[in-house]
DRENPA-3360 file (N, C-alpha, C; in nm, 2 decimals, always signed):
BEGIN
1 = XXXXXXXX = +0.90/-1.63/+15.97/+0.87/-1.76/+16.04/+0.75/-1.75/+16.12 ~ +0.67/-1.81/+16.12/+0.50/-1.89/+16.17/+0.57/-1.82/+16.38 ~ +0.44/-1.75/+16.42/+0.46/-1.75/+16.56/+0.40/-1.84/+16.58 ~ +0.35/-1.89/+16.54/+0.23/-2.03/+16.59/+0.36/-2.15/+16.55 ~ +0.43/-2.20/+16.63/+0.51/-2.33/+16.57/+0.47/-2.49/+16.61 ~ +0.44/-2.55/+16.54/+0.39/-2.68/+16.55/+0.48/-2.73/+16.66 ~ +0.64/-2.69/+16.66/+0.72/-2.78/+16.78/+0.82/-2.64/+16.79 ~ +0.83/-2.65/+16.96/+0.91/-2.53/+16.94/+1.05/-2.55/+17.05;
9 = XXXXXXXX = +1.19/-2.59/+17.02/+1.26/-2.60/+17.02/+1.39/-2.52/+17.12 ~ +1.42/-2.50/+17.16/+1.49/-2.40/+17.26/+1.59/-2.45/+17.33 ~ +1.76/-2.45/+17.31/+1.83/-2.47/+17.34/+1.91/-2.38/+17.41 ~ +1.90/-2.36/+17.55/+1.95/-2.29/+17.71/+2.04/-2.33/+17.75 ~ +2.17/-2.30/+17.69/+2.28/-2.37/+17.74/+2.26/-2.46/+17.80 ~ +2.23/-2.54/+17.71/+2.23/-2.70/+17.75/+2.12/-2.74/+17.82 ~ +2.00/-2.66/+17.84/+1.87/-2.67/+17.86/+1.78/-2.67/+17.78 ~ +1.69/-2.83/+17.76/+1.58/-2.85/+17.67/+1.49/-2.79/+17.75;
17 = XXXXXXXX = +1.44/-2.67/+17.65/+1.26/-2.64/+17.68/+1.17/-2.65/+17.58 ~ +1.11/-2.74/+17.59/+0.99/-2.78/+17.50/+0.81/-2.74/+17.54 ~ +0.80/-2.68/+17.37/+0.66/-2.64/+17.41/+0.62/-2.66/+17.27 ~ +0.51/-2.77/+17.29/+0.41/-2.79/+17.15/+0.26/-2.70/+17.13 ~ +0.29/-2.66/+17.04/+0.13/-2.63/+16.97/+0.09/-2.76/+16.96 ~ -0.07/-2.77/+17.03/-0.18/-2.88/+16.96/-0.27/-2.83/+16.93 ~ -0.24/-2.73/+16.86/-0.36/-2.72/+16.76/-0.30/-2.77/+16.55 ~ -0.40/-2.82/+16.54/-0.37/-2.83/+16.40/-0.39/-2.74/+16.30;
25 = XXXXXXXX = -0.29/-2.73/+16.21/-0.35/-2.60/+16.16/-0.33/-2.47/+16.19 ~ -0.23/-2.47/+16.27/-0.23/-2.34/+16.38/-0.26/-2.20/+16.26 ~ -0.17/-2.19/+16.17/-0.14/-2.08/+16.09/-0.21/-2.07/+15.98 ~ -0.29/-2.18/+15.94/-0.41/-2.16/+15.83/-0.33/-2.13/+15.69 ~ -0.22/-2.28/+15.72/-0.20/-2.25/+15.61/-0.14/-2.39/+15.50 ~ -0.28/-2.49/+15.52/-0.32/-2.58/+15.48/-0.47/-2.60/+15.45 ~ -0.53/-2.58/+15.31/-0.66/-2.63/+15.29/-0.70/-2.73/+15.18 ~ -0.82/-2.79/+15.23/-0.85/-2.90/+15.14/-0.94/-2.82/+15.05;
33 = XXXXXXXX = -1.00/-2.75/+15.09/-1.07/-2.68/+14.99/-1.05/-2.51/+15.04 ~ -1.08/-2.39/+14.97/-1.12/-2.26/+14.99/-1.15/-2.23/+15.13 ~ -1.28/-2.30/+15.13/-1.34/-2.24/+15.25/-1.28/-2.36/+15.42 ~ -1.22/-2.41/+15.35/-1.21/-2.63/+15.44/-1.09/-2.56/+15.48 ~ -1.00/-2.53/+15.61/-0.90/-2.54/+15.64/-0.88/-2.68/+15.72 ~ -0.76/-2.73/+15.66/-0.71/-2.80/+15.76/-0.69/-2.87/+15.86 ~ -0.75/-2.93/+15.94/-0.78/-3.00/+16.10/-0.88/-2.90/+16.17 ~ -0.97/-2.83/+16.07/-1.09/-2.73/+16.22/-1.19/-2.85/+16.14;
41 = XXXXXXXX = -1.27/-2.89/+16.22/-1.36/-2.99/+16.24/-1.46/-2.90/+16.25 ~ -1.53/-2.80/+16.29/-1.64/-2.68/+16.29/-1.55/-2.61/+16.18 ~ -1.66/-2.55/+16.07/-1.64/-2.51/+16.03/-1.75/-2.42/+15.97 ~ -1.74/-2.27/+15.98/-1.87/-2.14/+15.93/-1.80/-2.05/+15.87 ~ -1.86/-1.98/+15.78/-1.79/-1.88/+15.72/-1.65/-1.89/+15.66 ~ -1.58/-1.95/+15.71/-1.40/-1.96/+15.70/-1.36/-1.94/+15.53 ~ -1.26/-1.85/+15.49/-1.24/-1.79/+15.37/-1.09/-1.80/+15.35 ~ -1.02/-1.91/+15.29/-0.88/-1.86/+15.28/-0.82/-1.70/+15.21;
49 = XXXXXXXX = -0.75/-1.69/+15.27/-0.71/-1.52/+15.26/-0.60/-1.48/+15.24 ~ -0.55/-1.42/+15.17/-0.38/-1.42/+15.15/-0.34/-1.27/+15.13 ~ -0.45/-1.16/+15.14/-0.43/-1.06/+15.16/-0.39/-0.99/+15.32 ~ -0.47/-1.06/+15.44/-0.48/-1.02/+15.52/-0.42/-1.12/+15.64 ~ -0.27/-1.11/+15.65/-0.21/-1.24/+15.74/-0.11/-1.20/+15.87 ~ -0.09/-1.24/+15.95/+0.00/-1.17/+16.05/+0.12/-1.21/+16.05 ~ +0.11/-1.35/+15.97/+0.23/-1.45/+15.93/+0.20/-1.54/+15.85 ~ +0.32/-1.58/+15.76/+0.30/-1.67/+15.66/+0.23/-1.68/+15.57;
57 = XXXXXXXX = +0.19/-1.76/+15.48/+0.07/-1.71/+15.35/-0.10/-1.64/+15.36 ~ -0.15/-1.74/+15.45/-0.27/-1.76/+15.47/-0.36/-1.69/+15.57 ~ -0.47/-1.68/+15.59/-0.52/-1.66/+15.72/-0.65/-1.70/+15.71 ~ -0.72/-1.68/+15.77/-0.93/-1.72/+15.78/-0.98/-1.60/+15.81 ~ -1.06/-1.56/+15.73/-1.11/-1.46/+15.67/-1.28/-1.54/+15.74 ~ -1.29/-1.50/+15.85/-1.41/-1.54/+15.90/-1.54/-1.41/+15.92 ~ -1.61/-1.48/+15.88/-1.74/-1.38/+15.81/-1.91/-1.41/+15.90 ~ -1.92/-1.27/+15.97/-2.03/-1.32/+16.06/-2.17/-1.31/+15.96;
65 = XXXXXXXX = -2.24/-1.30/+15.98/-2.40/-1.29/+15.92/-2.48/-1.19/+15.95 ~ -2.57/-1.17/+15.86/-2.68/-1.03/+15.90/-2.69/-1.04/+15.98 ~ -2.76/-1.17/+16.04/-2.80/-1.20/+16.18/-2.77/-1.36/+16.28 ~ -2.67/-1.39/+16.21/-2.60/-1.52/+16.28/-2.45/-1.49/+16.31 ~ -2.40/-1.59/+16.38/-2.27/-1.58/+16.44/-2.22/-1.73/+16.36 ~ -2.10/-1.69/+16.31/-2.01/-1.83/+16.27/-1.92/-1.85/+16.37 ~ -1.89/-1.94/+16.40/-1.78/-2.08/+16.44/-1.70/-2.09/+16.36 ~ -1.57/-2.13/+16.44/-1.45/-2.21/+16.39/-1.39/-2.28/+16.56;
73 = XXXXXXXX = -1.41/-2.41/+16.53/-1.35/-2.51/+16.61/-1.26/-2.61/+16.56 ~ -1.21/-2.66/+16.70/-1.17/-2.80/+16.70/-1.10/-2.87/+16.84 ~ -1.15/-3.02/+16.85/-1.15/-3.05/+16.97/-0.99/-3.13/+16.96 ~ -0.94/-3.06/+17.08/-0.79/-3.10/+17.17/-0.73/-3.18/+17.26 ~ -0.69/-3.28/+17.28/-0.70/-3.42/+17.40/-0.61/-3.32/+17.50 ~ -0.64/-3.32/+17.59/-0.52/-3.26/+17.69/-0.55/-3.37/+17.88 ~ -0.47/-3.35/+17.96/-0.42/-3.36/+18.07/-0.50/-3.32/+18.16 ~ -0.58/-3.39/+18.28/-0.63/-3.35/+18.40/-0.52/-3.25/+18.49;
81 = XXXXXXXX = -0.55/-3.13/+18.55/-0.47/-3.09/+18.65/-0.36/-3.02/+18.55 ~ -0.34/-2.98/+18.47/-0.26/-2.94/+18.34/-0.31/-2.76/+18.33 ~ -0.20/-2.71/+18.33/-0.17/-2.52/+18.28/-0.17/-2.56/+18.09 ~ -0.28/-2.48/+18.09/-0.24/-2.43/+17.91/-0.25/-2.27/+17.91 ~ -0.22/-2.25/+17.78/-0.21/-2.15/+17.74/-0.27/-2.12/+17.61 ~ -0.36/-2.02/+17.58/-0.44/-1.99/+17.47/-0.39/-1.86/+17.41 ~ -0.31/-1.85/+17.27/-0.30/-1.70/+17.22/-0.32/-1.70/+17.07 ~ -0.34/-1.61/+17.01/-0.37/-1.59/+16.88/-0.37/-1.46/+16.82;
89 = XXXXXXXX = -0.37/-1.44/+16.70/-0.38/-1.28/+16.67/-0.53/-1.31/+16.56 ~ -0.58/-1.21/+16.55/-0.71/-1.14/+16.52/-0.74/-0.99/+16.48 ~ -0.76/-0.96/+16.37/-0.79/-0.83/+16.31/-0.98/-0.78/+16.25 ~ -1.05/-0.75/+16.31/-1.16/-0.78/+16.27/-1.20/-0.66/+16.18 ~ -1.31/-0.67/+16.12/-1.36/-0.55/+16.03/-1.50/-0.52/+16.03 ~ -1.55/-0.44/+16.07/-1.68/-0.38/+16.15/-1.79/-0.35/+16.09 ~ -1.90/-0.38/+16.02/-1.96/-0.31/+15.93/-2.13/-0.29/+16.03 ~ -2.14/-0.17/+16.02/-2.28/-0.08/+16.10/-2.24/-0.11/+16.21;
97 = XXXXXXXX = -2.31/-0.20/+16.30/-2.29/-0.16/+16.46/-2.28/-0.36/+16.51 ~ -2.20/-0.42/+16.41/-2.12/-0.54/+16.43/-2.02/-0.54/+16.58 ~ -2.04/-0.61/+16.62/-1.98/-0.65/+16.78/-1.82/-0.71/+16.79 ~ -1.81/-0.73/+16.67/-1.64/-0.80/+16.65/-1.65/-0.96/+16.66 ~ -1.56/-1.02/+16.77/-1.55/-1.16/+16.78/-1.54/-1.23/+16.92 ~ -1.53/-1.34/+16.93/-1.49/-1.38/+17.08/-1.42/-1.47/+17.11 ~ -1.35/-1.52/+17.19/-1.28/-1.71/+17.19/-1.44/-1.75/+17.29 ~ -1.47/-1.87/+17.26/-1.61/-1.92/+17.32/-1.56/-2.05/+17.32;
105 = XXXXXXXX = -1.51/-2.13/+17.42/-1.41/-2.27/+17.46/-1.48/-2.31/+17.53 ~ -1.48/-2.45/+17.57/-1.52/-2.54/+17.68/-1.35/-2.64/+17.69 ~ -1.41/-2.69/+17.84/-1.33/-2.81/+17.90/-1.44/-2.94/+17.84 ~ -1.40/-3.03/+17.81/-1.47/-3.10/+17.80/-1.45/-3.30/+17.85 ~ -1.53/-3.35/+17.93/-1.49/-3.47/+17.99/-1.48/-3.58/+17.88 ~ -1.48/-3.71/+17.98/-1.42/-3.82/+17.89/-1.56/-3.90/+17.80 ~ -1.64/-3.86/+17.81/-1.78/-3.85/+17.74/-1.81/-3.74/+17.63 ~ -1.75/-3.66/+17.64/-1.77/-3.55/+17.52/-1.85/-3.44/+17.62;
113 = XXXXXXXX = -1.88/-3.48/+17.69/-1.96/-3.32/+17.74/-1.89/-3.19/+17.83 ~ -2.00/-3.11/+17.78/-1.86/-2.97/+17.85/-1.86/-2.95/+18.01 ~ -1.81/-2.93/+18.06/-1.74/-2.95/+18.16/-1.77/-2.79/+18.25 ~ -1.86/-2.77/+18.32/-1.88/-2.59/+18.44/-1.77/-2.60/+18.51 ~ -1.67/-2.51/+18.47/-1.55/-2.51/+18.60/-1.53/-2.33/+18.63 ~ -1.65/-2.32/+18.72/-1.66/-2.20/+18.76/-1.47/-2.12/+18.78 ~ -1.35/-2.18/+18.77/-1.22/-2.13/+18.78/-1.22/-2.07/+18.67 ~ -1.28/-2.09/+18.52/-1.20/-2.04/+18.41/-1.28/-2.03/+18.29;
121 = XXXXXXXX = -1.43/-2.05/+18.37/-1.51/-2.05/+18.26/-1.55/-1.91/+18.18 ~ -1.54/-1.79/+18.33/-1.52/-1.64/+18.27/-1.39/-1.60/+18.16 ~ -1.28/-1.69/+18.19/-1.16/-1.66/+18.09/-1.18/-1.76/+17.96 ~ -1.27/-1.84/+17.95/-1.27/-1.92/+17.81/-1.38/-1.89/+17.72 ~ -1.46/-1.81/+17.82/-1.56/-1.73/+17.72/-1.62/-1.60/+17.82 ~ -1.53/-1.52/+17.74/-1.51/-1.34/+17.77/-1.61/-1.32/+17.76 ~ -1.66/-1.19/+17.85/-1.80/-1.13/+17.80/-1.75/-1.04/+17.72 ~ -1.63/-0.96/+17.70/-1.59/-0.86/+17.63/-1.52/-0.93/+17.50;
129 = XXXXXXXX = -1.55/-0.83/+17.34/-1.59/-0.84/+17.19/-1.43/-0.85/+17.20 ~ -1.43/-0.92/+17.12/-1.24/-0.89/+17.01/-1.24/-0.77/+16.92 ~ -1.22/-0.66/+16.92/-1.24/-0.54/+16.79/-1.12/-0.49/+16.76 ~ -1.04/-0.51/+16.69/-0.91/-0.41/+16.64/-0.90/-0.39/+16.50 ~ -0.89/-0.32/+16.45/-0.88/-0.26/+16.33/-0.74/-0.33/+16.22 ~ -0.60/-0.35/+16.35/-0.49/-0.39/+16.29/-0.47/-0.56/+16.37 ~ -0.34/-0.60/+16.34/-0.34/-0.73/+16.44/-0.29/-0.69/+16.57 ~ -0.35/-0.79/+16.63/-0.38/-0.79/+16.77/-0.40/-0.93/+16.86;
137 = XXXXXXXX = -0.28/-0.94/+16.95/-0.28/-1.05/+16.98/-0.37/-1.07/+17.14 ~ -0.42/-1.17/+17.14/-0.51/-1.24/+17.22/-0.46/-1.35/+17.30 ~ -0.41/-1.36/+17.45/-0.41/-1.44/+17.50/-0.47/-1.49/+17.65 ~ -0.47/-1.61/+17.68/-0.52/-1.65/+17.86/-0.47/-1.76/+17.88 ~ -0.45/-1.80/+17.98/-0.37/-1.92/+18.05/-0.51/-1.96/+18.14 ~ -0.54/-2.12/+18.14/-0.61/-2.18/+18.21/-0.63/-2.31/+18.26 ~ -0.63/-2.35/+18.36/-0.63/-2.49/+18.42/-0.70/-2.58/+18.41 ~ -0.65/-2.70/+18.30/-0.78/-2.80/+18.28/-0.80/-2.86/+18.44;
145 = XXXXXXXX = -0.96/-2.91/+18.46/-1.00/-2.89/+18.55/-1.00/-3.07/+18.55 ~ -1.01/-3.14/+18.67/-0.97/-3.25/+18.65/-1.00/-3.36/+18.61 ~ -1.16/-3.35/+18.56/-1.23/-3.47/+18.50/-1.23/-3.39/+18.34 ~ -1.14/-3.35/+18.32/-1.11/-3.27/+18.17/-1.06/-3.41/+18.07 ~ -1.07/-3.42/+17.98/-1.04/-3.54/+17.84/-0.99/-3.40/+17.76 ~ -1.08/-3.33/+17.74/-1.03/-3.23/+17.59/-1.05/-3.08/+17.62 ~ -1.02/-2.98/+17.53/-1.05/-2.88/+17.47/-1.16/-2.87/+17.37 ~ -1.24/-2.78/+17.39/-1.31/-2.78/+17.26/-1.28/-2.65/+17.23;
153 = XXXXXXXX = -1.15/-2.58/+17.18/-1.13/-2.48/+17.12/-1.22/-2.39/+16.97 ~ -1.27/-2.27/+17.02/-1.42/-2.23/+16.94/-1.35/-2.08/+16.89 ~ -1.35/-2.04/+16.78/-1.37/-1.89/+16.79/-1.49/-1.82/+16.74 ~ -1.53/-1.69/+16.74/-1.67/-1.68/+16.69/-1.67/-1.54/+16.70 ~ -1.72/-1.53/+16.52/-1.75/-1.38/+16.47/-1.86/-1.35/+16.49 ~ -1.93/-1.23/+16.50/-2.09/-1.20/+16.54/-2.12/-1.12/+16.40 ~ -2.24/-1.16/+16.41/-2.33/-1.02/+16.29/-2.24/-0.93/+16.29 ~ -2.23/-0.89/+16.11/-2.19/-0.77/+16.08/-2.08/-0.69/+16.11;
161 = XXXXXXXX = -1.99/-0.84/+16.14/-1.81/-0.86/+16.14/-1.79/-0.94/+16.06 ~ -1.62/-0.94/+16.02/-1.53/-0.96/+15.99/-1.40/-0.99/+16.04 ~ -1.37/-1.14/+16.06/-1.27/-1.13/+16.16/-1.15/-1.24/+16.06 ~ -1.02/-1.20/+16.10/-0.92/-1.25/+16.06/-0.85/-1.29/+16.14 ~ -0.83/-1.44/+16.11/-0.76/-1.54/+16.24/-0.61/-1.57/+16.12 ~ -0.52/-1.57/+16.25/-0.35/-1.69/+16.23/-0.33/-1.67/+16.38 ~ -0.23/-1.78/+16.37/-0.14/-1.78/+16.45/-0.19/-1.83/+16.57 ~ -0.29/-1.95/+16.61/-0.38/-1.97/+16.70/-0.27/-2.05/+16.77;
169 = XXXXXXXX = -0.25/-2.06/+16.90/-0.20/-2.12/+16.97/-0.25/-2.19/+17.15 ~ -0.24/-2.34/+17.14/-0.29/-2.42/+17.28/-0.19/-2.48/+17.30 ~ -0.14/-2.46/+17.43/-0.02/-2.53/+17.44/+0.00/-2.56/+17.61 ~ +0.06/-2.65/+17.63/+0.12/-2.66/+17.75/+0.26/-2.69/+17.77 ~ +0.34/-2.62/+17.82/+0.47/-2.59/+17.83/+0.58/-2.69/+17.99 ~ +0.60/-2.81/+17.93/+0.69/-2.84/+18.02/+0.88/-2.85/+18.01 ~ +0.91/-2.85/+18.07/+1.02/-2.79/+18.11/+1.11/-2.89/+18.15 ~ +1.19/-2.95/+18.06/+1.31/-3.06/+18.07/+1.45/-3.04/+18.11;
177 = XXXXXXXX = +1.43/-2.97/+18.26/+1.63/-2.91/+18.23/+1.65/-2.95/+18.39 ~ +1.77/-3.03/+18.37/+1.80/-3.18/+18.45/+1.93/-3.09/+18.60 ~ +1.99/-3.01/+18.53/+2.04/-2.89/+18.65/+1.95/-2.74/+18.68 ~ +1.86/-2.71/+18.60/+1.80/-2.57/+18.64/+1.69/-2.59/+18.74 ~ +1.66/-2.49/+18.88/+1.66/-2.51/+18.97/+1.55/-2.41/+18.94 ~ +1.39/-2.46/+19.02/+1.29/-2.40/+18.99/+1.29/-2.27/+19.14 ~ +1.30/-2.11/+19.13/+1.36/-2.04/+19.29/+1.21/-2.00/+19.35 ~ +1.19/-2.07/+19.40/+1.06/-2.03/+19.53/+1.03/-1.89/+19.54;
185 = XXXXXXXX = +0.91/-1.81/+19.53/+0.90/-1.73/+19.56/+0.88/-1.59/+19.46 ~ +0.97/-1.60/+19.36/+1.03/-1.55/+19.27/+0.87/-1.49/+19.20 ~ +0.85/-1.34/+19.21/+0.72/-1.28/+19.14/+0.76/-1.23/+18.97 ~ +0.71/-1.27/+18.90/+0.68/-1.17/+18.76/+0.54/-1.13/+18.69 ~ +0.53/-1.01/+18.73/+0.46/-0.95/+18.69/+0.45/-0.81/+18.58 ~ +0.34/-0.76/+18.59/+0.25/-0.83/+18.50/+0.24/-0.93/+18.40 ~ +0.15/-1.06/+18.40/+0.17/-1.12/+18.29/+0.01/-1.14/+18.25 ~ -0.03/-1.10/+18.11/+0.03/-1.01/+18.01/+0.05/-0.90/+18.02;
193 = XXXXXXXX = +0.22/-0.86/+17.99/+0.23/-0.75/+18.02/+0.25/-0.65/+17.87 ~ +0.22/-0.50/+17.90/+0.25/-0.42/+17.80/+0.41/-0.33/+17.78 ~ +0.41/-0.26/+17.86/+0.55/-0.14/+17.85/+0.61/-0.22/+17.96 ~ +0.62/-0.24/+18.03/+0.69/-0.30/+18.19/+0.66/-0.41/+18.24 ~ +0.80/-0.49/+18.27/+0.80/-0.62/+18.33/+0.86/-0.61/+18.49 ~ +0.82/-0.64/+18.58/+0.90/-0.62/+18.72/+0.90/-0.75/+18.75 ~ +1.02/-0.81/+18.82/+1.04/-0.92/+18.88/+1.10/-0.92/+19.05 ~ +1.05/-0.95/+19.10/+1.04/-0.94/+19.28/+1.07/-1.04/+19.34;
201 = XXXXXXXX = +1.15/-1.00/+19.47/+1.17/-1.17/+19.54/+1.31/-1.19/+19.51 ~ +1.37/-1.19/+19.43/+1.51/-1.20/+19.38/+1.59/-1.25/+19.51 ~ +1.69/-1.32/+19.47/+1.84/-1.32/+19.58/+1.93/-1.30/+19.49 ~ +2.05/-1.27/+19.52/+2.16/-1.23/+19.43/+2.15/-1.27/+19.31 ~ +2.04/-1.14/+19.22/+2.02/-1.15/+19.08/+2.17/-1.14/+19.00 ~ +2.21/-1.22/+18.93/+2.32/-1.20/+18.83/+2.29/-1.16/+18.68 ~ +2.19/-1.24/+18.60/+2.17/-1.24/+18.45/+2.03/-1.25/+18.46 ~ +1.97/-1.14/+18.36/+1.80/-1.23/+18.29/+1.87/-1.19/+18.13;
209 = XXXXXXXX = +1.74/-1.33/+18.08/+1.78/-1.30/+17.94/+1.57/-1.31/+17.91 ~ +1.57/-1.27/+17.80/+1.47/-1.28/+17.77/+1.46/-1.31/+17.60 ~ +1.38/-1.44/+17.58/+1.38/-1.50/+17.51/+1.28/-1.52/+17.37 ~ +1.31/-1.54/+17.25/+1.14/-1.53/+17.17/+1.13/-1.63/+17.15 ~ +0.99/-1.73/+17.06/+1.01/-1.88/+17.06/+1.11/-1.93/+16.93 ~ +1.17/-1.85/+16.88/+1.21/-1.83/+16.78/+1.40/-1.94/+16.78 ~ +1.40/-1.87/+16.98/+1.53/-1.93/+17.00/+1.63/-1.78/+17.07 ~ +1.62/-1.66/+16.97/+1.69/-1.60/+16.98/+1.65/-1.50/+17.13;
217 = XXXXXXXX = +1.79/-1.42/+17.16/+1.77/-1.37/+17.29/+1.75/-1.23/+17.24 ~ +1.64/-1.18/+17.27/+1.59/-1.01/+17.23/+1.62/-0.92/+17.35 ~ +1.65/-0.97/+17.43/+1.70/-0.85/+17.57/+1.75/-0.95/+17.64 ~ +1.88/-0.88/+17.74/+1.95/-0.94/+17.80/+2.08/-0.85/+17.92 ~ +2.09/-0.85/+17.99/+2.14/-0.78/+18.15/+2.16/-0.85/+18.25 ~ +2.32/-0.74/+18.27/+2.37/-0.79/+18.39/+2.33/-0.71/+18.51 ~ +2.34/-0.82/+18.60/+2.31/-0.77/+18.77/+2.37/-0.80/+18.85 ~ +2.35/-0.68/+18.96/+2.49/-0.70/+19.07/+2.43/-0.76/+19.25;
225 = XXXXXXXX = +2.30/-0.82/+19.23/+2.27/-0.91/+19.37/+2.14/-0.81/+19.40 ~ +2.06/-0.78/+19.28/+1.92/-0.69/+19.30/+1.82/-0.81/+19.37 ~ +1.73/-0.76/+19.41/+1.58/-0.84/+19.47/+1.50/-0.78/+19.38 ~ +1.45/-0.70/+19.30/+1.43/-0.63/+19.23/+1.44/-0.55/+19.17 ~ +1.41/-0.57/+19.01/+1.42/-0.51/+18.88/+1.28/-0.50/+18.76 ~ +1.29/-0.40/+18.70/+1.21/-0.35/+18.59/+1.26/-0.34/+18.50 ~ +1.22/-0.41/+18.45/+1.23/-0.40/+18.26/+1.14/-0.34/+18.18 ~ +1.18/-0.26/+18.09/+1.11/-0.21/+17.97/+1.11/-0.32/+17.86;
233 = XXXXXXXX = +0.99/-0.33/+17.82/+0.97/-0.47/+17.72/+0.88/-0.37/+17.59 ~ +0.85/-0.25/+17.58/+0.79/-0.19/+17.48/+0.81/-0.15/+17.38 ~ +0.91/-0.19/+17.31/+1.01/-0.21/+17.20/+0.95/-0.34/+17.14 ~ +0.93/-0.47/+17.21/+0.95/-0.59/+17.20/+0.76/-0.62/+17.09 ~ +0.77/-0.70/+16.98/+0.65/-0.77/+16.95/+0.60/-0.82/+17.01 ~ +0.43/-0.80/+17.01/+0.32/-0.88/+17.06/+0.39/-1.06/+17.04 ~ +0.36/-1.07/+17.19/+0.35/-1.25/+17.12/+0.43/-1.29/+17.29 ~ +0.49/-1.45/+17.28/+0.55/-1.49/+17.37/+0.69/-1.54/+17.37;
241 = XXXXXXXX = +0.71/-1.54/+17.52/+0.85/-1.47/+17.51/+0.88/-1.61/+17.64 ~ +1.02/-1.62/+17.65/+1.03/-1.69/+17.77/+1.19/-1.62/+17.89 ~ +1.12/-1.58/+17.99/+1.23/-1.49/+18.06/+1.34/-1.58/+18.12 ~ +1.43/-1.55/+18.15/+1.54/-1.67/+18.20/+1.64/-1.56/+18.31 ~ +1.65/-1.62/+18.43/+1.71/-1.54/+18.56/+1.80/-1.69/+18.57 ~ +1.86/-1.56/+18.59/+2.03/-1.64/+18.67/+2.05/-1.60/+18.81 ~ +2.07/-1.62/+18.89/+2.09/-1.59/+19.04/+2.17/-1.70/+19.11 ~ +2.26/-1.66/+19.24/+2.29/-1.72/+19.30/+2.24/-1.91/+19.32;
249 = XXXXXXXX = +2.13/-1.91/+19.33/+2.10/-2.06/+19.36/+2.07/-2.11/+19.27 ~ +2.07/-2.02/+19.10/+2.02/-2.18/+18.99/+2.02/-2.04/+18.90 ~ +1.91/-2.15/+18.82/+1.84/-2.09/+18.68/+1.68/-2.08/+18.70 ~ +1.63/-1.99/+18.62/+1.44/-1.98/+18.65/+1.43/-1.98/+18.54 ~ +1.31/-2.04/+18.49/+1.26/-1.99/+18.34/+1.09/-1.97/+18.33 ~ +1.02/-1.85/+18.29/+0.91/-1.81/+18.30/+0.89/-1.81/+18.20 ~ +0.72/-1.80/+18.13/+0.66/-1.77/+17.98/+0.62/-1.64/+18.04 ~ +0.60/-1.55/+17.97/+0.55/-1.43/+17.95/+0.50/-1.44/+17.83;
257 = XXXXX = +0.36/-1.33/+17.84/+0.32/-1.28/+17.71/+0.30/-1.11/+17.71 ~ +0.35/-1.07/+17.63/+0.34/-0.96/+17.60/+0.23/-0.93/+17.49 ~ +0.17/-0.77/+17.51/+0.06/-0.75/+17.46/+0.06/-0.58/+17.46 ~ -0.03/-0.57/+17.35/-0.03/-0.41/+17.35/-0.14/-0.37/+17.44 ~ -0.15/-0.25/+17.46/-0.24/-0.15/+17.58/-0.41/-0.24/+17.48;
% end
């Protein structure tokens, strides 16, 4: 099953949590032509691929130049004052002294133009390369800034790379649950995390469960009124997860992303 899911579903005892992908296309695995996927509107290099995928048939097999850099875009309507979240996986392939890849995004206003939001402009375009030999997932969380209309979601191989995209994901995650009770205070950290999850702040911890988007619960513990606990999550796949604490005054539910070192 696609970690990138067009609509993703989650039934919490009797709590709706809804989180859509808006990207189209997410898993690259729709094309009108070879090189044409699907809903990317920029379009450079891009190679349907079915050797090299993280999930499901397909991938983009994106191909930098002796001395140019390709693109792959496409622009996203989203929400002033709105949390998204950006993850993907990416495998690149290096040839001489090739730099790898990058995500290179703008905010963009209700005019089309991109948008300086000194908050997030260092996280929407990294100064540091994408390089990993195997897959490797990619994520950041960022605040459209408030004269925001869209996304212009970008990825970009450099000279004398090879880079392999699925599983792209933009999402904003709201939270429909009519008795669960949002607990003040309440820390989890690191997020993204790798080997260890700690959660802080607690009042009479009873239950965390920890969740994939899948539905299913991949870790899950009881507690006897901790303020603090660690979890080992380094067993668990790259990707996103959603934590759920039970305690005395309600229910909590967090996204996490996990990620390798």
């Amino acid at each position: 099953m696609k970690r990138a899911l067009f609509f993703v579903l989650l039934l919490l005892q009797g709590h709706i949590l809804k989180s859509q992908n808006l990207v189209l296309n997410p898993g690259f695995e729709a094309w009108s032509k070879n090189i044409k996927p699907y809903g990317w509107t920029h379009i450079e290099n891009c190679l349907k691929d079915s050797l090299n995928v993280n999930s499901g048939n397909y991938s983009c097999k994106h191909t930098g130049g002796t001395t140019s850099t390709s693109d792959l875009g496409q622009t996203i309507s989203v929400s002033p004052g709105k949390e998204y979240t950006i993850s993907l996986f990416y495998r690149t392939v290096i040839i001489s002294t090739g730099n790898g890849a990058r995500v290179w995004s703008y905010w963009k206003d209700a005019a089309g133009n991109s948008i300086s939001d000194p908050a997030s402009d260092e996280i929407l375009r990294p100064s540091k390369y994408l390089k990993n030999s195997s897959w490797e997932l990619f994520a950041i969380t960022a605040k459209a800034p408030e004269n925001a209309a869209s996304f212009y979601l970008e990825v970009r191989t450099y000279p004398n790379s090879i880079t392999f995209w699925d599983d792209i994901v933009f999402e904003e995650t709201v939270a429909t649950m009519t008795d669960e009770k949002r607990l003040p205070g309440v820390r989890i950290f690191p997020n993204p995390a790798t080997n260890q999850l700690t959660i802080r702040d607690l009042l009479n911890l009873q239950h965390i469960d920890i969740i994939c988007l899948a539905g299913m619960i991949v870790w899950s513990g009881e507690f006897k009124g901790e303020t603090e606990v660690t979890i080992s999550i380094a067993d668990l796949p790259d990707g996103i997860y959603l934590v759920r604490i039970r305690t005395s005054a309600g229910l909590f539910t967090r996204k996490i992303i996990k990620k390798a070192c």
